[in-house]
PASEBA-1860 file (N, C-alpha, C; in nm, 3 decimals):
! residues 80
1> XXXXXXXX> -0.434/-9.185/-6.869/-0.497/-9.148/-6.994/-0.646/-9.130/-6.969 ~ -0.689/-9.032/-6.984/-0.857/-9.009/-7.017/-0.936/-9.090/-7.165 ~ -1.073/-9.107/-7.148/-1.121/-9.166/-7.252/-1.239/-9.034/-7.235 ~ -1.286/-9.018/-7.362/-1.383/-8.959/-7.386/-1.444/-8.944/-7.512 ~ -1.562/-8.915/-7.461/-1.632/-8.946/-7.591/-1.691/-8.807/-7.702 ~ -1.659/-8.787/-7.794/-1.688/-8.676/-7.860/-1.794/-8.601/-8.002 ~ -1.794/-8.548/-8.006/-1.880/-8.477/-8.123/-1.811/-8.425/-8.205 ~ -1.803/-8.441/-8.326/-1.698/-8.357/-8.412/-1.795/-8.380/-8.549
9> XXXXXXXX> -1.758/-8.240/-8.634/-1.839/-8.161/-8.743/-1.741/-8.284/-8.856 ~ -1.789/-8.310/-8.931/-1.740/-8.399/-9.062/-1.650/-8.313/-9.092 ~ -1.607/-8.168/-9.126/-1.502/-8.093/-9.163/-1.347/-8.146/-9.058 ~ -1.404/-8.153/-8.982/-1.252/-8.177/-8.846/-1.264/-8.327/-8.864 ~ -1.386/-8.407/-8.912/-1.321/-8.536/-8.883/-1.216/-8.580/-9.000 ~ -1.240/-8.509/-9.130/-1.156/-8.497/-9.258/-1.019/-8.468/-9.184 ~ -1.022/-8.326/-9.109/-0.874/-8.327/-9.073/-0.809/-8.404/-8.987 ~ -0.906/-8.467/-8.928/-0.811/-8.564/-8.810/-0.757/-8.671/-8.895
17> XXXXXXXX> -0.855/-8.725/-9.015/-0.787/-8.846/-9.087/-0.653/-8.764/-9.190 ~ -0.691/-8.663/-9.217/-0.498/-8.582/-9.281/-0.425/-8.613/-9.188 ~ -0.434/-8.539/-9.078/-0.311/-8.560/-8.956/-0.302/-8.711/-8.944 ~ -0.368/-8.778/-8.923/-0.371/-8.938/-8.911/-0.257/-9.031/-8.991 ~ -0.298/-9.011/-9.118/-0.249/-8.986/-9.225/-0.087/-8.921/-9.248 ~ -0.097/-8.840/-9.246/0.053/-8.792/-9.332/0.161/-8.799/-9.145 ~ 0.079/-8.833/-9.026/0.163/-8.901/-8.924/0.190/-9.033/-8.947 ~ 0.132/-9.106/-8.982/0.104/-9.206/-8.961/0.095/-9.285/-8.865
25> XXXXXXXX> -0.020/-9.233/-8.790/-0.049/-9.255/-8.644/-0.163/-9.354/-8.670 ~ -0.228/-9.417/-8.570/-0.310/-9.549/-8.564/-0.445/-9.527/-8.558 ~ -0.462/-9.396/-8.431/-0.606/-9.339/-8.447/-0.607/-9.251/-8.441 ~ -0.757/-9.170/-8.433/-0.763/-9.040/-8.433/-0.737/-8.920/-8.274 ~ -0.713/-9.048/-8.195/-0.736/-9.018/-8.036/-0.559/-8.947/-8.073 ~ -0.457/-8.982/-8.136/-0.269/-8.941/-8.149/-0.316/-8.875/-8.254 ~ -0.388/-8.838/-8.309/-0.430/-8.688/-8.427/-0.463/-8.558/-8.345 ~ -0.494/-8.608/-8.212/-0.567/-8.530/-8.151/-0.449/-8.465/-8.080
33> XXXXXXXX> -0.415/-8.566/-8.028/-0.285/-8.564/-7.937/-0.174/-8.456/-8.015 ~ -0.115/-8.462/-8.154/-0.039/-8.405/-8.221/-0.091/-8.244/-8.247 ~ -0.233/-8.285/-8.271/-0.284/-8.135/-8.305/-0.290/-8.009/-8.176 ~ -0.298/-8.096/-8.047/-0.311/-8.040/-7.909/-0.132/-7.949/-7.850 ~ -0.021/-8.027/-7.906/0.071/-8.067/-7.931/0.152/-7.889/-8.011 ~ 0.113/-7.924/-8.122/0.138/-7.802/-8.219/0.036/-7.684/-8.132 ~ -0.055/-7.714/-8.127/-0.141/-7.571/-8.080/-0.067/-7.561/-7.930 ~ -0.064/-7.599/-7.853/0.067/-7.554/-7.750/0.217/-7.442/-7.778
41> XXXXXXXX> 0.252/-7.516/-7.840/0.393/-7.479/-7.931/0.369/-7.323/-7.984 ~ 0.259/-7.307/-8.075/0.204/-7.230/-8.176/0.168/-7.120/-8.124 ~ 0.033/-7.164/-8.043/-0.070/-7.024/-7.993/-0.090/-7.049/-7.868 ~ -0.040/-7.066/-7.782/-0.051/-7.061/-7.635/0.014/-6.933/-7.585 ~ -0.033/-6.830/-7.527/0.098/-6.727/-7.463/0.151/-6.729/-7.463 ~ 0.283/-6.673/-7.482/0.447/-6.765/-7.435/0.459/-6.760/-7.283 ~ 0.414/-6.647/-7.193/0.436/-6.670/-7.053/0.416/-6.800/-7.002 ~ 0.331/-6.866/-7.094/0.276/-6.982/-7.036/0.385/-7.107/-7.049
49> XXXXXXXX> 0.463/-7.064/-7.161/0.589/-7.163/-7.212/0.693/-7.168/-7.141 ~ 0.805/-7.262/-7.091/0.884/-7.231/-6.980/1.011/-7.148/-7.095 ~ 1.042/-7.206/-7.118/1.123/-7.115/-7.234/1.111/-6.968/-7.303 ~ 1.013/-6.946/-7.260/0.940/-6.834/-7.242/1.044/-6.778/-7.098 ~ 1.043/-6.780/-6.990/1.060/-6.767/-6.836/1.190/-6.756/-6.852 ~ 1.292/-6.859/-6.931/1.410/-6.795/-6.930/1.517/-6.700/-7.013 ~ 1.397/-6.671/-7.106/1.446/-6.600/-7.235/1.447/-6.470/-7.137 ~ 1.302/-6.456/-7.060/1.280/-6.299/-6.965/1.383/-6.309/-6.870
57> XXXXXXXX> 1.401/-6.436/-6.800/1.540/-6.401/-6.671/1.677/-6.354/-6.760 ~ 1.655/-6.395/-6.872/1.834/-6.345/-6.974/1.811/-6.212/-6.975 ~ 1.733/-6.197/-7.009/1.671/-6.007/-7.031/1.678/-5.903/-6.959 ~ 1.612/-5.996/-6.822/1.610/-5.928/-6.716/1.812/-5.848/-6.676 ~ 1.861/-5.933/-6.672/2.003/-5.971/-6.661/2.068/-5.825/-6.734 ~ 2.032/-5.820/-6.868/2.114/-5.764/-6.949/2.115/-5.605/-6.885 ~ 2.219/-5.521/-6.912/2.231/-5.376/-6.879/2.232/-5.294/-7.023 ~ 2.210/-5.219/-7.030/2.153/-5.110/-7.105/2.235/-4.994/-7.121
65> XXXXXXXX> 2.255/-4.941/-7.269/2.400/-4.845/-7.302/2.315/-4.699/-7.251 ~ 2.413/-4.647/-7.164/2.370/-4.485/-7.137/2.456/-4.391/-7.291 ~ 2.329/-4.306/-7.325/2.406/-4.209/-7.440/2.380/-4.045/-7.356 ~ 2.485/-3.982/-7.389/2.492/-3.856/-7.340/2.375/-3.736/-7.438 ~ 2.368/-3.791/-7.589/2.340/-3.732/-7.632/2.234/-3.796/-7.775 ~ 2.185/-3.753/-7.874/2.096/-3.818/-7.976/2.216/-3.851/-8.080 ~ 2.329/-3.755/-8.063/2.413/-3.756/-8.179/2.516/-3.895/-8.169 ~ 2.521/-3.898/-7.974/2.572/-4.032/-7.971/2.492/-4.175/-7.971
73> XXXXXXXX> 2.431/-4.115/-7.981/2.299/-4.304/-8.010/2.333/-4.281/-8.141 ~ 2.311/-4.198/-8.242/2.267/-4.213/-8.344/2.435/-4.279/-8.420 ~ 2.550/-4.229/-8.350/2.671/-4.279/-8.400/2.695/-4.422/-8.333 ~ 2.649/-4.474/-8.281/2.657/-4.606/-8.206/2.552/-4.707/-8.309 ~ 2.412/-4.656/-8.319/2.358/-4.719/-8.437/2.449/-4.760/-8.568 ~ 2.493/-4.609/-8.618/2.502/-4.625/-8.770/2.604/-4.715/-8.760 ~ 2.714/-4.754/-8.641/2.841/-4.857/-8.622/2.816/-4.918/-8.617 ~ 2.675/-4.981/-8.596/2.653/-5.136/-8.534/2.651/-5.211/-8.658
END
């Protein structure tokens, strides 16, 4: 575990005591932790996600319908 020491704007320290709060976690150091947590999950790249990696190897995998013509895509659509 790291310790460190921080600066935070009174607006974020409000939100760390919400998250604190409606977790019901002990301090603000597991507010931090949760919020680090969700922003992973959320907005990180997905390449960066491993689940990410195997959704692309399924993909990779899959084969692809040849149509001879527009009239036959377009009758394969309207069936689906």
């Amino acid at each position: 575990m790291v310790q460190a020491i921080i600066n935070i704007e009174d607006q974020t320290n409000r939100v760390l005591n919400i998250v604190k709060a409606k977790f019901g976690l002990k301090d603000k150091s597991e507010a931090i932790n949760i919020m680090a947590e969700q922003y992973e999950k959320e907005l990180l790249e997905p390449q960066l996600r491993p689940e990410y990696i195997g959704k692309l190897q399924k993909i990779k995998k899959q084969k692809g319908i040849s149509f001879k013509s527009v009239k036959e895509l377009r009758k394969h659509i309207e069936n689906a």
